[in-house]
C-alpha positions, 0 to 999 in steps of 0.5 A: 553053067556059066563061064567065068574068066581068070586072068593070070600076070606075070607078077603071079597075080589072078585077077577074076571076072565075068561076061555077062550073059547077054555079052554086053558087061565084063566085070573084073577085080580092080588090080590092087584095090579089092573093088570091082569095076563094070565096063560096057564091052561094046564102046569099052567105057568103064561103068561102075566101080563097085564097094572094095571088097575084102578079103581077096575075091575068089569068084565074080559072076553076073546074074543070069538077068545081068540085073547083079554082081556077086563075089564070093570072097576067100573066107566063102563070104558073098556080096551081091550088088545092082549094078546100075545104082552100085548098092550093095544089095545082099552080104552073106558071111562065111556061108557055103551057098553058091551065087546061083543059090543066093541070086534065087532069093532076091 
C-alpha cells in the first residue's frame, strides 16, 4: 500500500498529494485552485498543471507505472489524467471503486 501524503496549514486547510513510486514526481492540490500541480522533485520545477477539479479532493495518487494521476473527489467521484499530455483520460462519477480498481482498467 502506498503512502499518501496530507498536509495541514495553520488556517485549517488540508492539502493532499502524492510521491510517485519511483520518487522522481510529487503531485499536490493547488491552494485555493482545485487543480492539481506535478513538480520534479529532483530539480524542484513545476511540470504540469492539471484540469481544476471540483468538488474538493479527498485523494491524489500516482499510478503504480507513474504514467497516471488520479483524484478521488468528496462526492466519491474519480478523474485520472496522463501526466505528460495533461489530458484527462477517465472520469468515473459517484462511483465507490478505488483508484487502484480504476488504474486496472486503462
Amino acid at each position: 500500500m502506498k503512502k499518501v501524503i496530507s498536509f495541514s496549514g495553520s488556517a485549517g486547510g488540508r492539502l493532499v498529494g502524492d510521491i510517485s513510486g519511483d520518487n522522481k514526481l510529487m503531485a499536490a492540490e493547488k491552494i485555493f485552485s482545485n487543480s492539481i500541480t506535478v513538480w520534479d522533485i529532483a530539480t524542484k520545477k513545476e511540470l504540469k498543471t492539471l484540469a481544476r477539479v471540483k468538488p474538493k479532493l479527498s485523494e491524489v495518487i500516482f499510478s503504480s507505472c507513474t504514467k497516471y494521476l488520479g483524484v478521488v473527489c468528496e462526492d466519491s467521484s474519480i478523474i485520472i489524467w496522463e501526466i505528460e499530455s495533461g489530458d484527462e483520460v477517465k472520469r468515473l462519477k459517484g462511483k465507490k471503486k478505488s483508484l487502484e480498481e480504476a488504474f486496472k482498467k486503462l
